[in-house]
NUDOBA-990388 format. One line per 8 residues: number of its first residue (from 1); their letters; for each residue z, y negated, x of N, C-alpha, C. Coordinates in nm, 2 decimals, padded with zeros to 4 digits, m for minus. Each point is the difference from the previous one (the first is absolute). Layout:
BEGIN
NUM	A	Z/Y/X/Z/Y/X/Z/Y/X; ...;
//
This chain:
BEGIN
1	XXXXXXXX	00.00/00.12/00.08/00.00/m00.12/m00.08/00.00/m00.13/00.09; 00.06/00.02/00.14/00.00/m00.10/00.06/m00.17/m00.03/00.05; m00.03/00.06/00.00/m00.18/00.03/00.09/m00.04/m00.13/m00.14; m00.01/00.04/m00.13/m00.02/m00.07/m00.04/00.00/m00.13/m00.09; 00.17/m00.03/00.00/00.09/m00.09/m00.06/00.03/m00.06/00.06; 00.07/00.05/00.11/00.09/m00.05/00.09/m00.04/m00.18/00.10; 00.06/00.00/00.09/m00.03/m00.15/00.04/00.09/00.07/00.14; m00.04/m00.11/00.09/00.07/00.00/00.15/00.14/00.01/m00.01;
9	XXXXXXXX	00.07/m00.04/m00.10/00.08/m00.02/m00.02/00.07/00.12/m00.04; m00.07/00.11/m00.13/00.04/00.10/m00.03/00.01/00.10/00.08; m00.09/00.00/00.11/m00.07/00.10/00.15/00.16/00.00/00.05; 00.09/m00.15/00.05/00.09/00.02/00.09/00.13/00.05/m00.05; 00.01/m00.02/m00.16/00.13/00.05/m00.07/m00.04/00.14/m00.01; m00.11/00.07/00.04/m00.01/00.17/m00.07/00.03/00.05/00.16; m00.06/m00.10/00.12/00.03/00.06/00.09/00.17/m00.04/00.03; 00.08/m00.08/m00.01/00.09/m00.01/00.01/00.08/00.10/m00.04;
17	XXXXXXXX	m00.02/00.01/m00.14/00.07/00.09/m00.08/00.02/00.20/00.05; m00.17/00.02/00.03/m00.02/00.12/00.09/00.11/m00.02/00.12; 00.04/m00.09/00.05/00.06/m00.01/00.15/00.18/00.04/m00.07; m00.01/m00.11/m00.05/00.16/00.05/m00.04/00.06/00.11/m00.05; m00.17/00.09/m00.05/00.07/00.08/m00.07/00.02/00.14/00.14; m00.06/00.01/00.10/00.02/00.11/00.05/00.12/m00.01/00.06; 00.09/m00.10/00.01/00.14/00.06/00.09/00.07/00.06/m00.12; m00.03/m00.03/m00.14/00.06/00.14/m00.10/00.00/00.09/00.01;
25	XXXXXXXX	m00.14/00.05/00.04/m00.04/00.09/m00.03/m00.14/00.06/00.11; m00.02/00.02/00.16/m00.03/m00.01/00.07/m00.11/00.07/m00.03; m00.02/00.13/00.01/m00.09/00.15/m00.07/m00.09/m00.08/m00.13; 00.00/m00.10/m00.06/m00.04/00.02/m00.09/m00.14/m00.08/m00.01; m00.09/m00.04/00.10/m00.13/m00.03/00.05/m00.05/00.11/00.02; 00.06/00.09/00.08/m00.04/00.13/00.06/m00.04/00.10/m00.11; 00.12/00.00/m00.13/00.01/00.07/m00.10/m00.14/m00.02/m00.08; 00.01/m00.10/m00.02/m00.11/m00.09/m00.11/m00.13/00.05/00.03;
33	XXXXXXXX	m00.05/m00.02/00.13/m00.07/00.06/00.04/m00.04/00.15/00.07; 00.08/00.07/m00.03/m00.04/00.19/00.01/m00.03/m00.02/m00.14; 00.11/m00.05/m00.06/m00.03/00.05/m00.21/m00.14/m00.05/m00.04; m00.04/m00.08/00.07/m00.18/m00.06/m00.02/m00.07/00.10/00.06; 00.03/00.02/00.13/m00.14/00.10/00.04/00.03/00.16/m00.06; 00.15/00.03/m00.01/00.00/00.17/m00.04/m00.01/00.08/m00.16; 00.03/m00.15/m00.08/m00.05/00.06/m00.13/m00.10/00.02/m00.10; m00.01/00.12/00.00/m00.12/m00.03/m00.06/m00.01/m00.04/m00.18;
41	XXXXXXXX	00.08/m00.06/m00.03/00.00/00.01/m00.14/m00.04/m00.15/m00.08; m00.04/m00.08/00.13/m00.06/m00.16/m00.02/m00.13/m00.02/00.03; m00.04/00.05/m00.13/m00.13/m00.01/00.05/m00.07/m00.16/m00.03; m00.13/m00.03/00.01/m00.04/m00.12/m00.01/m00.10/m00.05/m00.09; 00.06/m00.09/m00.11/m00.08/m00.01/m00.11/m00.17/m00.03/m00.01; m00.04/m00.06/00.11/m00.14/m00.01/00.04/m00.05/00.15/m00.03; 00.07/00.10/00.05/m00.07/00.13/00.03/00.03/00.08/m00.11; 00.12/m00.02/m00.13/00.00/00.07/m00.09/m00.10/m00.06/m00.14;
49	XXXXXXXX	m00.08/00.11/m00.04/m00.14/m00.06/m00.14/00.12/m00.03/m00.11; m00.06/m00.13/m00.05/m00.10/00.01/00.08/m00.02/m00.21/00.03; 00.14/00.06/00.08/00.05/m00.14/00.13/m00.10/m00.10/00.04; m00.14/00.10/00.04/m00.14/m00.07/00.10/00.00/m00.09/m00.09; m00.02/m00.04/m00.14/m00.01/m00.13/m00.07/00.08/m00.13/00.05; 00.12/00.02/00.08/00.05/m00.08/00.03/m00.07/m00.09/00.11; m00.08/00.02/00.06/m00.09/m00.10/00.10/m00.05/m00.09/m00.09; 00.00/00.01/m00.11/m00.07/m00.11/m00.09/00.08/m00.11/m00.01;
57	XXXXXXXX	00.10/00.02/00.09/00.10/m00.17/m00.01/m00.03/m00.03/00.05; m00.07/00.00/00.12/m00.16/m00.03/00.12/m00.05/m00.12/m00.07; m00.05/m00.03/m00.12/m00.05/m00.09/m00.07/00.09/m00.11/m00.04; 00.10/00.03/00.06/00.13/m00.10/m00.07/00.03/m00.07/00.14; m00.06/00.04/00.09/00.11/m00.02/00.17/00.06/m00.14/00.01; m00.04/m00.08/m00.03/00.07/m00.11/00.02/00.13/m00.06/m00.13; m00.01/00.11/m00.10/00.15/m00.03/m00.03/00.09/00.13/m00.02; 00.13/m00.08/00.07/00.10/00.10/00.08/00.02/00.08/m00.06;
65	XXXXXXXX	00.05/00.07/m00.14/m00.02/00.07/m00.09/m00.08/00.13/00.05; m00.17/m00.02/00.04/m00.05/00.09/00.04/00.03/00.01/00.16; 00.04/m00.02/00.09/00.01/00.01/00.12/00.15/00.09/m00.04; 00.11/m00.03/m00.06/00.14/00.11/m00.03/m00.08/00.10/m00.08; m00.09/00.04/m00.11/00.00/00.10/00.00/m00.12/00.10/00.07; m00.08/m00.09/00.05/m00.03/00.10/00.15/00.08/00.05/00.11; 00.06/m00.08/00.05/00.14/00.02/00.10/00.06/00.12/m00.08; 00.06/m00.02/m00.11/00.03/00.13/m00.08/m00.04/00.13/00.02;
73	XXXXXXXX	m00.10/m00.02/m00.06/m00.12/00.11/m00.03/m00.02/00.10/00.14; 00.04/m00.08/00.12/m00.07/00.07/00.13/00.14/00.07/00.07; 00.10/m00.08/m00.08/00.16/00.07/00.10/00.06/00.12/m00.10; 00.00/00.09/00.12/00.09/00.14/m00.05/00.12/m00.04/m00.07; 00.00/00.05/m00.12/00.11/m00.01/m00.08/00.10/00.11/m00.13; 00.06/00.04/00.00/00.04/00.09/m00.15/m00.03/m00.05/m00.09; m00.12/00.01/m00.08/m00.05/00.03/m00.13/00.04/00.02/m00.08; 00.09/m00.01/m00.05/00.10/00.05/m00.12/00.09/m00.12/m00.09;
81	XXXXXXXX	m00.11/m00.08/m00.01/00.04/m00.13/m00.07/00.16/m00.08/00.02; 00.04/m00.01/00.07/00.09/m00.08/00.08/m00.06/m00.13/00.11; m00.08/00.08/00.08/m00.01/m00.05/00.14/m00.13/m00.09/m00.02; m00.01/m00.05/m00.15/m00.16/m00.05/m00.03/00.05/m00.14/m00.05; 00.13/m00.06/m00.03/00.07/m00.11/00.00/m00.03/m00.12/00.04; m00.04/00.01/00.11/m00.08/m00.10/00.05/m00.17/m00.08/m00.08; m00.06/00.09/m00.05/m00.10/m00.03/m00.13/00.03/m00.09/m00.05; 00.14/m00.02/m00.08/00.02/m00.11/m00.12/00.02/m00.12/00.10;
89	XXXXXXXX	m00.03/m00.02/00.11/m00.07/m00.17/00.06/m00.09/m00.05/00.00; m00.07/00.12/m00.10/m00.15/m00.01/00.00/00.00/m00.09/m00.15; 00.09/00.03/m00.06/00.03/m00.06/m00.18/00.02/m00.15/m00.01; m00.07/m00.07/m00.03/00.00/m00.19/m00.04/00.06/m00.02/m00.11; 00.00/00.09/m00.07/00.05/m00.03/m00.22/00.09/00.14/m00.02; 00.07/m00.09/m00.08/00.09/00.16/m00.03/m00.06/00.11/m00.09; m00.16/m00.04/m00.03/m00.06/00.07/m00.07/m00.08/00.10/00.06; m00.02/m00.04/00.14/m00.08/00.12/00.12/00.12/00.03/00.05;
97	XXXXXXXX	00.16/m00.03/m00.03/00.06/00.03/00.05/00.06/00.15/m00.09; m00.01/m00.04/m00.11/00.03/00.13/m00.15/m00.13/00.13/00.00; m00.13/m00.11/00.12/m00.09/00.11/m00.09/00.00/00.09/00.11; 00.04/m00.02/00.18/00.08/00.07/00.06/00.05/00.09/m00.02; 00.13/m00.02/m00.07/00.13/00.06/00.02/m00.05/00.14/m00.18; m00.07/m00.05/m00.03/m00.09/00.07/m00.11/m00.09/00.13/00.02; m00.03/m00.06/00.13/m00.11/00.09/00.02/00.08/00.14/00.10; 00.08/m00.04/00.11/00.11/00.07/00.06/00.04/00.09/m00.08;
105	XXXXXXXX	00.06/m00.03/m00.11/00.11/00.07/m00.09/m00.12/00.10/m00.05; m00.11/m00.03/m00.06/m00.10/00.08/m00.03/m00.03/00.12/00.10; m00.03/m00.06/00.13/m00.07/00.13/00.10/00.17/00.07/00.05; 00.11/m00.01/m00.04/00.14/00.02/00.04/00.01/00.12/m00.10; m00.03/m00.06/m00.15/00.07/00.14/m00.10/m00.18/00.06/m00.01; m00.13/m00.03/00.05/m00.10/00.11/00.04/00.01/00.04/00.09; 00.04/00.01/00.10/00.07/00.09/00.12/00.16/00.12/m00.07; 00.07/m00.07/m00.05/00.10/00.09/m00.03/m00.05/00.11/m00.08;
113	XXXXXXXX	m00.10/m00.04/m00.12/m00.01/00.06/m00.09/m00.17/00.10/m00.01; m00.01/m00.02/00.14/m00.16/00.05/m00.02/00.04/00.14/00.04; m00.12/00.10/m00.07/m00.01/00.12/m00.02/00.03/00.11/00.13; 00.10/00.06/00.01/00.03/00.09/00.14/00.14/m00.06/00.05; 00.06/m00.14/m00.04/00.08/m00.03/00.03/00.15/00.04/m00.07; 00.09/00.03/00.04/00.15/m00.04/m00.03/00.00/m00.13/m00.08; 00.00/m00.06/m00.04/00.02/m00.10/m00.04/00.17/m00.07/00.03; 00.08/00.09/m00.07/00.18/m00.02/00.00/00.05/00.03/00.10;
121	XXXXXXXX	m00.07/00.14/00.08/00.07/00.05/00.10/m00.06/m00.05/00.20; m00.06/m00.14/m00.07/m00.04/m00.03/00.11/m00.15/m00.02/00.06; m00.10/m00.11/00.03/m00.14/00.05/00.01/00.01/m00.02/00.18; m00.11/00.13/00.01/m00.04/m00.05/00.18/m00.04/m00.12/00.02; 00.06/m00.09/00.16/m00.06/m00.08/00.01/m00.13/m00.03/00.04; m00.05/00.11/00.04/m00.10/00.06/00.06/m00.14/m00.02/m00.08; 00.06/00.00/m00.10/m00.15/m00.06/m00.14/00.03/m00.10/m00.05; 00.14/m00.09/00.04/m00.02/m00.15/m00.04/m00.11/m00.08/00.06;
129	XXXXXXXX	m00.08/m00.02/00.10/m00.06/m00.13/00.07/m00.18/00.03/m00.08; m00.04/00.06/m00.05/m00.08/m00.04/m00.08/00.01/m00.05/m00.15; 00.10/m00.02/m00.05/00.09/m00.04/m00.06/00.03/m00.16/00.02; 00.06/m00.01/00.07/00.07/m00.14/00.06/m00.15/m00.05/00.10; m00.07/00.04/00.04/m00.16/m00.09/00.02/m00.09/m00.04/m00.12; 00.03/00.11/m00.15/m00.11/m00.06/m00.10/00.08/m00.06/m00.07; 00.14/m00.01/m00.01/00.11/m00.07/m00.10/00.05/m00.15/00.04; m00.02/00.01/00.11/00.09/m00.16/00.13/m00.07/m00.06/00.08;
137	XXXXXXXX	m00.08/00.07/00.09/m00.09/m00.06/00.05/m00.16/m00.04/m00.07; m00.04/00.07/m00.07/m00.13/m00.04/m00.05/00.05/m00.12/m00.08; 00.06/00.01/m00.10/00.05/m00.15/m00.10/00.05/m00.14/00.08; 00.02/00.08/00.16/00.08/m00.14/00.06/m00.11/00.00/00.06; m00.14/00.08/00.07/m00.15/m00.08/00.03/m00.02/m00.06/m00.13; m00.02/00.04/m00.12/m00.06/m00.09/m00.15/00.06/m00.14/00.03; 00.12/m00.03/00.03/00.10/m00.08/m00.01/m00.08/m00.12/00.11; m00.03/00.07/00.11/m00.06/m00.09/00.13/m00.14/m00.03/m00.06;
145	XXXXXXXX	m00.05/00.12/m00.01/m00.20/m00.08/m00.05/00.01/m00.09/m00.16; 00.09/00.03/m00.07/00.03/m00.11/m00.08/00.01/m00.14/00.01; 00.15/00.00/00.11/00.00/m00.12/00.03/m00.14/m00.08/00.08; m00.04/00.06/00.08/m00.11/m00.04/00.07/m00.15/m00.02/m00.13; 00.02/00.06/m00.07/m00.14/m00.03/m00.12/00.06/m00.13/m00.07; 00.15/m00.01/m00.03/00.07/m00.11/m00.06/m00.07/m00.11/00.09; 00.07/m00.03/00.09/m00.04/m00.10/00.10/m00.10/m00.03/00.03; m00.11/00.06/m00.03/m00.16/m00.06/00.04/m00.06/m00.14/m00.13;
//
């Protein structure tokens, strides 16, 4: 978020902040990064279908909106509708902001509830991220080529 919000200003309080935090907690740069390269269970929304649509914020590049959810779209993450939070920055009205939080809840109980699943006793996370790419991420690209068709 800082890559594309942020200001010089923001740069030296995230790095400051990183500094103070390792006399806490020393291991935990080190940590952060084995849990990036050894798991495999983050995978990367660009590469889940059908994700590829997401280059189409490409058309948007110059508002920041589309530059966060490319940035998004390209970093390994857990799929499992949590770690997609960062989207609703993408929301100007509390009405792309409802039609978000609308669309989530939608691909959330079609993931719980779709055929082969547990539904009560639990769904794999494993078949959430096609899910959470046509539910969160496609509505939050609609959200960016919208605004960009608005603005012309």
């Amino acid at each position: 978020m800082l890559a594309v919000y942020g200001n010089r200003e923001g740069w030296k309080r995230a790095a400051l902040f990183a500094v103070l935090t390792v006399p806490l907690l020393p291991t935990w740069p080190l940590g952060w990064w084995h849990n990036l390269r050894s798991e495999p269970s983050y995978p990367v929304p660009l590469f889940v279908f059908p994700g590829a649509l997401l280059v189409l914020a490409v058309l948007a590049w110059r508002d920041p909106g589309a530059r966060l959810l490319l940035a998004l779209a390209c970093m390994p993450q857990r799929l499992w509708f949590y770690d997609q939070l960062p989207l609703w920055l993408l929301c100007r009205t509390w009405q792309q902001g409802t039609m978000l939080a609308i669309a989530s809840w939608i691909g959330y109980w079609g993931w719980r509830l779709s055929p082969g699943q547990y539904a009560w006793e639990g769904s794999s996370p494993a078949t959430a991220p096609i899910w959470v790419v046509s539910f969160l991420y496609l509505p939050a690209l609609a959200l960016v080529l919208y605004s960009r068709y608005r603005s012309r």
